[in-house]
C-alpha positions in Angstrom: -19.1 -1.2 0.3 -19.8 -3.3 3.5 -18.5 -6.5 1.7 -15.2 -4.5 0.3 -14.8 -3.5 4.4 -15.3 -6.9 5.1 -12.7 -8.2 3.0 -10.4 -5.8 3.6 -10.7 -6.8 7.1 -10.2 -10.2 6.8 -7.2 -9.8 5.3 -5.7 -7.1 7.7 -5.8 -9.5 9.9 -3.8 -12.1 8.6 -1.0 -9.8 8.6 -1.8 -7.9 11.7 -2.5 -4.4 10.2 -4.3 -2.1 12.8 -7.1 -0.3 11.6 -5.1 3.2 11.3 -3.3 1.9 8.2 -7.0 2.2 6.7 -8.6 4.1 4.6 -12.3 5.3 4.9 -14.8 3.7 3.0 -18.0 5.8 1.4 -16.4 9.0 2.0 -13.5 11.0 2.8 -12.4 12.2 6.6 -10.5 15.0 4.6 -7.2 14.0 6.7 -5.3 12.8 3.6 -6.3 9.2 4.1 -7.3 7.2 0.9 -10.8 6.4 0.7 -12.6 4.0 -1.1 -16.6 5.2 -2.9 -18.1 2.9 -4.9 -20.7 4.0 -7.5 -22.7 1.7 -9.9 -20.0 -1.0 -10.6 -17.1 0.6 -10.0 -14.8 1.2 -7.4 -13.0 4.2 -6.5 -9.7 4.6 -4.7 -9.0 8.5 -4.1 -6.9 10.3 -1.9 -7.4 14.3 -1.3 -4.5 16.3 0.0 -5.6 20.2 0.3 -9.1 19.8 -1.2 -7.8 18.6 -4.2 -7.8 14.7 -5.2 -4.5 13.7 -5.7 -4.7 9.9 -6.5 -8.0 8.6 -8.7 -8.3 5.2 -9.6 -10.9 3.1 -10.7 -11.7 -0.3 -11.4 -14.8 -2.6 -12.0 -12.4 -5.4 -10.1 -12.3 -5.8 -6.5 -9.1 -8.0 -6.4 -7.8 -4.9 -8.0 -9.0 -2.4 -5.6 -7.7 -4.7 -2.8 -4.3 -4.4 -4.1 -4.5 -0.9 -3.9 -5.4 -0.7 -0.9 -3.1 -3.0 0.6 0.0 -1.8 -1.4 -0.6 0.9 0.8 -1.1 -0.3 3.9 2.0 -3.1 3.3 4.0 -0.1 1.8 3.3 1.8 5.5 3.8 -1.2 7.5 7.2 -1.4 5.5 8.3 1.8 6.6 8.0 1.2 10.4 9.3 -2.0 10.0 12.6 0.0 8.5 12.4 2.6 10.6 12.5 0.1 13.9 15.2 -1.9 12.3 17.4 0.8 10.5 20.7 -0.1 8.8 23.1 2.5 8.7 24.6 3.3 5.2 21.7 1.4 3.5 19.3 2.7 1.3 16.2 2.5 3.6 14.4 1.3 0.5 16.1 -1.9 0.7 14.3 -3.0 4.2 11.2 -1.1 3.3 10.6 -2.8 0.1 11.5 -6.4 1.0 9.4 -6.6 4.3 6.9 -5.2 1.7 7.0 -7.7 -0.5 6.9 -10.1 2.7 3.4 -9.0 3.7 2.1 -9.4 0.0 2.8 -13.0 -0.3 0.8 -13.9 3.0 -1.9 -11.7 1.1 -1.7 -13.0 -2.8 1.5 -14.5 -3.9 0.1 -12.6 -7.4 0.2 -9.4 -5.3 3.7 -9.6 -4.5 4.7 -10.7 -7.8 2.9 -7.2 -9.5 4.8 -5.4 -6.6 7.9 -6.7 -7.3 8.5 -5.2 -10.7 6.5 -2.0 -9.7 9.6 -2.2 -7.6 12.1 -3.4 -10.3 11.0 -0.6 -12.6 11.4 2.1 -10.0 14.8 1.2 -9.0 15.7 1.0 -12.6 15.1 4.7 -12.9 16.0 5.5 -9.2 18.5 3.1 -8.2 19.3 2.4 -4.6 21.8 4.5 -3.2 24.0 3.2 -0.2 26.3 4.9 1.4 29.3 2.5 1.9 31.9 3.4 4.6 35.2 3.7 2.6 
C-alpha cells in the first residue's frame, strides 16, 4: 500500500493536489472519503457513506486504481476551479469538466482520453443545460 501512496503522491504533485483531496489508504476514517485496502493482489477502492459502502471497485491493475483515484481528486479540483471562476448562465459542468480533463492530460494523456467519453456518454443522457439570456 506504501508504493500505491507513493505514487499517488508523486503524481499529486505534478498537478498541485493538496493532500485533502485524498483518500485514506488501509482503512477507512469513516468521514465519507474513499479509501483504498489492498488484499492479496487486488486493489480496493471503496467509499462508505452512513456505514454502508457506497462505491466498491476492484482491480488487480494499479494504473487502474490510479485513475480512480485521481478522477476523483481532478473531478474535486474541477469543481473549485468552477466555482472560483463561475460563468453566469452556463452549465457549471462545462468549466468543471474541461479543467478536468486538463489535469488528466498532465497525469496520462490515456487518462483523459477514458474521461472524456465517460464525459461524452453522460452528457448524451444529461445534456448540458445553459441558461441563455433572451
Amino acid at each position: 500500500i506504501q508504493e500505491i501512496y507513493s505514487q499517488a503522491k508523486e503524481l499529486a504533485g505534478k498537478i498541485a493536489a493538496t493532500p485533502e483531496l485524498f483518500p485514506t489508504f488501509g482503512t477507512s476514517d469513516l468521514s465519507g472519503r474513499p479509501y483504498i485496502v489492498i488484499k492479496e493482489d487486488t486493489y480496493y477502492y471503496m467509499v462508505n457513506d452512513r456505514d454502508t459502502v457506497s462505491i466498491k471497485r476492484q482491480t488487480t491493475n494499479a494504473q487502474d486504481l490510479l485513475y480512480w483515484i485521481f478522477n476523483d481528486i481532478t473531478y474535486q479540483m474541477g469543481c473549485a476551479y468552477e466555482a472560483e471562476h463561475r460563468v453566469t448562465d452556463v452549465d457549471p459542468r462545462r468549466l468543471t469538466f474541461k479543467k478536468q480533463l486538463d489535469l488528466l492530460e498532465i497525469l496520462d494523456a490515456r487518462w483523459k482520453e477514458l474521461k472524456q467519453q465517460e464525459i461524452e456518454e453522460t452528457l448524451a443522457m444529461h445534456p448540458y443545460r445553459d441558461q441563455l439570456k433572451r
